[in-house]
Gaussian input, Z-matrix of N, CA and C with variables (Angstrom, degrees):
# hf/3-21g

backbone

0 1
 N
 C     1     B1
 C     2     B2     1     A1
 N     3     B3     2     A2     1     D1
 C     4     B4     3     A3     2     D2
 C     5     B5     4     A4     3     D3
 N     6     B6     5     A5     4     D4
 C     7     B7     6     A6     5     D5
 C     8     B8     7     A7     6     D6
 N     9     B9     8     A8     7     D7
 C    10    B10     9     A9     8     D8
 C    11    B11    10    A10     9     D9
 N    12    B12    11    A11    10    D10
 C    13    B13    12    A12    11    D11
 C    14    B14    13    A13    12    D12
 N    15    B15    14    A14    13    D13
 C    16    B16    15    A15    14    D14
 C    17    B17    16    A16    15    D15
 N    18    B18    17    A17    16    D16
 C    19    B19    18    A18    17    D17
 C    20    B20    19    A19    18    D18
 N    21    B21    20    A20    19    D19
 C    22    B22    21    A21    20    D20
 C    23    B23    22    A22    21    D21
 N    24    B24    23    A23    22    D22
 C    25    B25    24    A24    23    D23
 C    26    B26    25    A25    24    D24
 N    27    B27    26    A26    25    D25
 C    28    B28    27    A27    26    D26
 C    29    B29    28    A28    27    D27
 N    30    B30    29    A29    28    D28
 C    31    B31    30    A30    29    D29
 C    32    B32    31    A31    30    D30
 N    33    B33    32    A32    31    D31
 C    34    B34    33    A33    32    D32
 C    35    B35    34    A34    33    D33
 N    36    B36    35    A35    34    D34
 C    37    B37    36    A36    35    D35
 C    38    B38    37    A37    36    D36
 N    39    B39    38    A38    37    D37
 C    40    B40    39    A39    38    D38
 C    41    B41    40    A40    39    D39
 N    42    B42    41    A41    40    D40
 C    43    B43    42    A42    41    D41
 C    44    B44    43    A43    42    D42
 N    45    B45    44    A44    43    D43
 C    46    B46    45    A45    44    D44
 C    47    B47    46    A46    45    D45
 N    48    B48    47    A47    46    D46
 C    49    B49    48    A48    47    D47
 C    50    B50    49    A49    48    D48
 N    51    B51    50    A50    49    D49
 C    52    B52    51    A51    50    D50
 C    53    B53    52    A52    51    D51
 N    54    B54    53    A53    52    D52
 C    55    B55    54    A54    53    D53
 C    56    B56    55    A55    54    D54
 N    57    B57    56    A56    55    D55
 C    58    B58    57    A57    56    D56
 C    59    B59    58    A58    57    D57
 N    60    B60    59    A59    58    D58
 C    61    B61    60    A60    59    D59
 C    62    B62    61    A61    60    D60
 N    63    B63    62    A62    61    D61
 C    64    B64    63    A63    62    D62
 C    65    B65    64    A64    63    D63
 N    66    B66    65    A65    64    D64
 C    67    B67    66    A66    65    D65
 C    68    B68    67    A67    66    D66
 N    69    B69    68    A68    67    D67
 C    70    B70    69    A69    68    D68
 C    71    B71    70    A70    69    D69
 N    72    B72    71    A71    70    D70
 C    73    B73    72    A72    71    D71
 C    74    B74    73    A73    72    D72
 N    75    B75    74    A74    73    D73
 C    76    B76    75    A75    74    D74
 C    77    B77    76    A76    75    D75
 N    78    B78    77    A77    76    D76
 C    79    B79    78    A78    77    D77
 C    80    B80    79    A79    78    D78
 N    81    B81    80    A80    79    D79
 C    82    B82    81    A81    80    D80
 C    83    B83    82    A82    81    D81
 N    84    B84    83    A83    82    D82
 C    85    B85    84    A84    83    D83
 C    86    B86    85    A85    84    D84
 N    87    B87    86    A86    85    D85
 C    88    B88    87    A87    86    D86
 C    89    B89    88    A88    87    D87
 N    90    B90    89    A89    88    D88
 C    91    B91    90    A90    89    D89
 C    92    B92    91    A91    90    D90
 N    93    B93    92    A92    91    D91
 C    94    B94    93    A93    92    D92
 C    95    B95    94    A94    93    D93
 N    96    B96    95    A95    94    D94
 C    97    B97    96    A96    95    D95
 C    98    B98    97    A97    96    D96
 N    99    B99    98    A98    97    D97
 C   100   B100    99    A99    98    D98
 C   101   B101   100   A100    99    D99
 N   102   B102   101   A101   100   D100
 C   103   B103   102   A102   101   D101
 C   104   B104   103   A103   102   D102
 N   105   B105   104   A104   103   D103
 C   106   B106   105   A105   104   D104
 C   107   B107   106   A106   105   D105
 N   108   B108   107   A107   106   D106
 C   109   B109   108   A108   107   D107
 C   110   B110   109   A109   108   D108
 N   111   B111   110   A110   109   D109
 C   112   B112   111   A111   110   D110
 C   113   B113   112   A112   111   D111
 N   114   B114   113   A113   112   D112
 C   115   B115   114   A114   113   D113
 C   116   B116   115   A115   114   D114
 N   117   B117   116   A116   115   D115
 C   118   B118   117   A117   116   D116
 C   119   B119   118   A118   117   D117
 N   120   B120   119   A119   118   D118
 C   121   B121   120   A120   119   D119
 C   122   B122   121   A121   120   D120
 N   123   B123   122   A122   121   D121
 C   124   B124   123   A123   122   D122
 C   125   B125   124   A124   123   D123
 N   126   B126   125   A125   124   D124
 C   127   B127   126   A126   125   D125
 C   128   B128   127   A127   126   D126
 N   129   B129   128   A128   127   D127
 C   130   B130   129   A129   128   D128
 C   131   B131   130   A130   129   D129
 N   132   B132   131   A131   130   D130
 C   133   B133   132   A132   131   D131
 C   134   B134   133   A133   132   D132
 N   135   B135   134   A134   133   D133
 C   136   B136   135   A135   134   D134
 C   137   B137   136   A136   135   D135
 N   138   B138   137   A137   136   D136
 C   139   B139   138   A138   137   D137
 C   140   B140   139   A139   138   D138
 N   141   B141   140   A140   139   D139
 C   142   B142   141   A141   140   D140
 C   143   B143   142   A142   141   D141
 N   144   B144   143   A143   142   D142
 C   145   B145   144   A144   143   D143
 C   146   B146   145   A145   144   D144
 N   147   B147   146   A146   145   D145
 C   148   B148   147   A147   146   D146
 C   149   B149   148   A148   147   D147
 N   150   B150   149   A149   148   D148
 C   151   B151   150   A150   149   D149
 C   152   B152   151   A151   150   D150
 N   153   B153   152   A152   151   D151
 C   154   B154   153   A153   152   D152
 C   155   B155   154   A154   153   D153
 N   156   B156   155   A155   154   D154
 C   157   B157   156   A156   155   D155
 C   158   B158   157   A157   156   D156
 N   159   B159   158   A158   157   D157
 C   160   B160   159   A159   158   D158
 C   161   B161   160   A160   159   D159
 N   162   B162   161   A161   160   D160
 C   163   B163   162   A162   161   D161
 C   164   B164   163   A163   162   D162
 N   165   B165   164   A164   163   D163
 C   166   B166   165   A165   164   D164
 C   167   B167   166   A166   165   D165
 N   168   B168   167   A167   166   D166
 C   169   B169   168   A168   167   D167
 C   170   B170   169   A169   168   D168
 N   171   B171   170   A170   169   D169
 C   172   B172   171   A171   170   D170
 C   173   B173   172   A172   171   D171
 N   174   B174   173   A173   172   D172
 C   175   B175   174   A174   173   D173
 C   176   B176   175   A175   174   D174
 N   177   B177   176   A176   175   D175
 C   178   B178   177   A177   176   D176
 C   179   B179   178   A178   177   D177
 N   180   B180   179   A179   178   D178
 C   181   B181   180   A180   179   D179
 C   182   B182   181   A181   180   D180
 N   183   B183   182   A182   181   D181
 C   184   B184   183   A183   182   D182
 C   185   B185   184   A184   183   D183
 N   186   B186   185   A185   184   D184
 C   187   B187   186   A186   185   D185
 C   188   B188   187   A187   186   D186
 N   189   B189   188   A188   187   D187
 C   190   B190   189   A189   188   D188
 C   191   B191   190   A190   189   D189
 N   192   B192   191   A191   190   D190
 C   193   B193   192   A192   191   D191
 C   194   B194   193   A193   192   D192

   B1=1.4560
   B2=1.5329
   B3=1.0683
   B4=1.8176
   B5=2.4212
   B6=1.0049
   B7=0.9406
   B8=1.9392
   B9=1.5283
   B10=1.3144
   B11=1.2526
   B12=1.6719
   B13=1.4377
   B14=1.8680
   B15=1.5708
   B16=1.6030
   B17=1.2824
   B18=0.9642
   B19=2.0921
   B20=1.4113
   B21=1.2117
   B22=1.4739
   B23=2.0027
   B24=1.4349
   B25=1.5253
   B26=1.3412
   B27=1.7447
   B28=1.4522
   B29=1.2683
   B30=1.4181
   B31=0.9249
   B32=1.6443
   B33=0.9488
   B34=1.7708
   B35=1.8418
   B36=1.4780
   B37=1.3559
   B38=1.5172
   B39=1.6664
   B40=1.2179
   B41=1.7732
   B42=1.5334
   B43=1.3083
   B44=1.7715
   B45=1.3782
   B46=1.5317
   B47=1.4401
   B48=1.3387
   B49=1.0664
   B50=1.9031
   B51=1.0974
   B52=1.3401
   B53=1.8259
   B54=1.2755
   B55=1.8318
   B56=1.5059
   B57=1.0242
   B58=1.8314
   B59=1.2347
   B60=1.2723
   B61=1.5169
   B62=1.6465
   B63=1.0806
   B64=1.4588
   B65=1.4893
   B66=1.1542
   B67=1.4030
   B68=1.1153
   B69=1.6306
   B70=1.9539
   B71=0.9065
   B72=1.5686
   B73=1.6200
   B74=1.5950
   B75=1.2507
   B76=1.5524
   B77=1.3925
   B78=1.9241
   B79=1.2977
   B80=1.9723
   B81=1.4056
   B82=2.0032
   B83=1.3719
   B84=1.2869
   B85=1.5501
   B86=1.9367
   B87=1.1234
   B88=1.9147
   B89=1.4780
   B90=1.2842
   B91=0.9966
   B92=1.7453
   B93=1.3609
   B94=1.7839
   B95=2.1685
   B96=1.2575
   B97=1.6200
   B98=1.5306
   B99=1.3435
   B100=1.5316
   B101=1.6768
   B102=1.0385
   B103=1.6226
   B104=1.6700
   B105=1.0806
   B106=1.0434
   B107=1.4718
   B108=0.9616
   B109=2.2359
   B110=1.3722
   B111=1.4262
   B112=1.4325
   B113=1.4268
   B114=1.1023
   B115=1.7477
   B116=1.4420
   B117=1.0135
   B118=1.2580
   B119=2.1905
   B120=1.4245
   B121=0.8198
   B122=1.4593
   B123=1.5691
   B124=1.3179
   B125=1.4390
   B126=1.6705
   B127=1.7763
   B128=1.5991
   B129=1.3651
   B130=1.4875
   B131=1.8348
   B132=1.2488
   B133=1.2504
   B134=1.9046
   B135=1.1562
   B136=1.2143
   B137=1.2857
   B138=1.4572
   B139=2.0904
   B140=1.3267
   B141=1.7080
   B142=1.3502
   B143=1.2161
   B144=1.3301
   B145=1.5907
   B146=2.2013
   B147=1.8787
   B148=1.3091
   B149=1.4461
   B150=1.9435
   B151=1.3425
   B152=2.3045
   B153=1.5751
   B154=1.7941
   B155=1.6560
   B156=0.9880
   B157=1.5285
   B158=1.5899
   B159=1.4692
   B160=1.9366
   B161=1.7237
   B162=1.0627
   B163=1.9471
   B164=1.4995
   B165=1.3158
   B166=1.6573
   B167=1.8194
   B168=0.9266
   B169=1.2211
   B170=1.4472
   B171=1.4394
   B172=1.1015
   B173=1.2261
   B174=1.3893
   B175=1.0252
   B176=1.2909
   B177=1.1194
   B178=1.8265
   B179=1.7618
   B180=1.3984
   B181=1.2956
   B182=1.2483
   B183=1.8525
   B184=1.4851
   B185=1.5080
   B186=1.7489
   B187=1.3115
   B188=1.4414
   B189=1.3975
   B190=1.9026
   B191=1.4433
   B192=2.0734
   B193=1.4608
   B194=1.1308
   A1=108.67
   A2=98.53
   A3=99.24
   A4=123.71
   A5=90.38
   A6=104.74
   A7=127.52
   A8=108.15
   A9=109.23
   A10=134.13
   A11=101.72
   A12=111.33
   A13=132.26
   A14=105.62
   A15=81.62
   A16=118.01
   A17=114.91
   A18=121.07
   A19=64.21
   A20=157.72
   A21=170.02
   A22=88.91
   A23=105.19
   A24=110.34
   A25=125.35
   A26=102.38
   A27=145.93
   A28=91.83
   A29=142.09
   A30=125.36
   A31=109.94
   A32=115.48
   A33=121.24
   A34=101.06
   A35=114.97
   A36=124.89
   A37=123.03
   A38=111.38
   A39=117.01
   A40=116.13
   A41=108.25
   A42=122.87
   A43=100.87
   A44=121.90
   A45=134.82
   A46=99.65
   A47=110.96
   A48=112.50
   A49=120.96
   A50=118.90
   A51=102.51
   A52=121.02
   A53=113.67
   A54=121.13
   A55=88.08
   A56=113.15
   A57=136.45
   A58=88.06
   A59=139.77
   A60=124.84
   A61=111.81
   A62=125.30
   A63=133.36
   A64=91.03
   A65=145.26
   A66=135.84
   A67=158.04
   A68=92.37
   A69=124.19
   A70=97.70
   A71=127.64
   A72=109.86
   A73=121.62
   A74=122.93
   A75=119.74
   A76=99.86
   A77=108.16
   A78=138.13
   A79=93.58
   A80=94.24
   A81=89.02
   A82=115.96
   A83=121.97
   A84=113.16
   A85=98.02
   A86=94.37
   A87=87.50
   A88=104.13
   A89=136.80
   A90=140.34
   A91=128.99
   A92=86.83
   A93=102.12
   A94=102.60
   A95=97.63
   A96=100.70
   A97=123.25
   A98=107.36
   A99=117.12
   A100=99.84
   A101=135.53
   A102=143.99
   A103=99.12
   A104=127.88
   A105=129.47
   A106=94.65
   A107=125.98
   A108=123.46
   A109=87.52
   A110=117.37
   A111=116.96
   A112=120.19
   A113=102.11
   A114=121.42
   A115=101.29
   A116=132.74
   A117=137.71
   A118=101.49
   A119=126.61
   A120=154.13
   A121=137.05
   A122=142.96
   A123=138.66
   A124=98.67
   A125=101.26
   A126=106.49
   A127=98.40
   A128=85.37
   A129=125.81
   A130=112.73
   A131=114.04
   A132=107.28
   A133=105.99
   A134=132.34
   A135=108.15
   A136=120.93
   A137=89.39
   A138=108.95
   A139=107.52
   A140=125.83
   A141=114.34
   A142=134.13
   A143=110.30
   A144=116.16
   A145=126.00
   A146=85.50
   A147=100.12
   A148=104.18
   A149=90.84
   A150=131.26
   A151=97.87
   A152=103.31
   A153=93.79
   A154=114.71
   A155=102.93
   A156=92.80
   A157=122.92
   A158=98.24
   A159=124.62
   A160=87.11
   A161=127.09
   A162=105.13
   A163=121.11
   A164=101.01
   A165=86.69
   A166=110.14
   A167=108.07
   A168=120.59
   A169=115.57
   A170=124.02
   A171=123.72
   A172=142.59
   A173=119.60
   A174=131.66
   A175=156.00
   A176=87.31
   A177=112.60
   A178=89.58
   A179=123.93
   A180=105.55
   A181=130.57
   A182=112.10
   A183=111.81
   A184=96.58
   A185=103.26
   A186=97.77
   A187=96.05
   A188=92.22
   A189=90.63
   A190=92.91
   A191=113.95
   A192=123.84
   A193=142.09
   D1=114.49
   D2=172.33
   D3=-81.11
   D4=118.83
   D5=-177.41
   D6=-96.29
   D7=105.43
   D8=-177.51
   D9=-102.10
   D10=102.67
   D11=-172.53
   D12=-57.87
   D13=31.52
   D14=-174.34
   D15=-79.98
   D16=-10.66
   D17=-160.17
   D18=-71.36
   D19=-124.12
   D20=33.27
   D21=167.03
   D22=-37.47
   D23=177.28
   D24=-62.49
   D25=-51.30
   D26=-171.02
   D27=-70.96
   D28=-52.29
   D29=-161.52
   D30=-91.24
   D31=-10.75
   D32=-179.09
   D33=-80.89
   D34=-33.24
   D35=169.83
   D36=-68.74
   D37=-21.45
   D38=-173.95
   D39=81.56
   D40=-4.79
   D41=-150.87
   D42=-92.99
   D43=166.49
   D44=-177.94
   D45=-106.81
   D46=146.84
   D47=164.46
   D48=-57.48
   D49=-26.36
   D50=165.98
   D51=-90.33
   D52=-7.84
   D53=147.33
   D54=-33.11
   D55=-92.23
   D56=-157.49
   D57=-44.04
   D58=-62.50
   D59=-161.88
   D60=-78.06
   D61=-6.51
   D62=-178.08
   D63=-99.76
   D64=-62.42
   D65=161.73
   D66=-34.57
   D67=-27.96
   D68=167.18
   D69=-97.46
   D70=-32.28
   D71=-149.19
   D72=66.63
   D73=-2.12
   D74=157.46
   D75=-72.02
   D76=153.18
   D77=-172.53
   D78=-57.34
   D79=155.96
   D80=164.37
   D81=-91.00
   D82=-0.30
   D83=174.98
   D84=-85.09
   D85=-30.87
   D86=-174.84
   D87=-71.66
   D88=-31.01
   D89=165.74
   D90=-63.34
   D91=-50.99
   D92=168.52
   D93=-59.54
   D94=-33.89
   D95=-176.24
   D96=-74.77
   D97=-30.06
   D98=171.11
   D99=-85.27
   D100=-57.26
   D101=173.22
   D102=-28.78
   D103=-44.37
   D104=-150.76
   D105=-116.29
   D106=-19.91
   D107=167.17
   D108=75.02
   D109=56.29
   D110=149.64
   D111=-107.80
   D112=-29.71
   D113=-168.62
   D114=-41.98
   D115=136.58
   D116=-168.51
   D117=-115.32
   D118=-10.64
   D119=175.04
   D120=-143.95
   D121=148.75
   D122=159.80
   D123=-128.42
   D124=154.98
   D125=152.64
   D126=-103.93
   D127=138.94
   D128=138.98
   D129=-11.91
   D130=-48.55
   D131=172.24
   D132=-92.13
   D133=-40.67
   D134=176.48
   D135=-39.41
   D136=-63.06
   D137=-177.76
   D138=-40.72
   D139=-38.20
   D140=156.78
   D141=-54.67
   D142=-55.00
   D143=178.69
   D144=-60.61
   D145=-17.26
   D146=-177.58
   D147=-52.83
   D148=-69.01
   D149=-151.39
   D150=-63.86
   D151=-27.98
   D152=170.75
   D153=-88.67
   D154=-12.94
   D155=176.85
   D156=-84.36
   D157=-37.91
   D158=176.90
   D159=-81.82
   D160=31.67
   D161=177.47
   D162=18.29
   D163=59.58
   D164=-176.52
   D165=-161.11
   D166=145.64
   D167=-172.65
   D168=-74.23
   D169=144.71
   D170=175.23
   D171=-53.98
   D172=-2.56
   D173=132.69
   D174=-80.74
   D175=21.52
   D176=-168.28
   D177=-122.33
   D178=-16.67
   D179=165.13
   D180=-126.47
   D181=10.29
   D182=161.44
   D183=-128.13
   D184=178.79
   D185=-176.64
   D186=-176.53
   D187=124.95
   D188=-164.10
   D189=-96.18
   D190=137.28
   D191=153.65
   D192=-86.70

């Protein structure tokens, strides 16, 4: 089971989920959808844009159980 840490990100930033979406420029439902461990998918470029704005490596925001 893969597990996505942003609530856990967002909250170490102090930041809203629409901060993050005004900052990436990803939509707020794709954001609200990973935030919430519904997302059933990511691209490759979000997970980039996530992972430079949150300073953090991709492993600091998934994590398989």
């Amino acid at each position: 089971m893969i597990h996505i840490k942003l609530a856990i990100r967002l909250a170490e930033k102090k930041w809203t989920q629409a901060e993050l979406a005004r900052r990436t420029g990803i939509r707020p439902n794709t954001i609200s959808d990973l935030y919430n461990e519904v997302a059933t998918a990511i691209t490759f470029y979000n997970l980039e844009q996530i992972c430079i704005v949150l300073q953090c490596k991709i492993e600091d925001l998934i994590e398989i159980k």
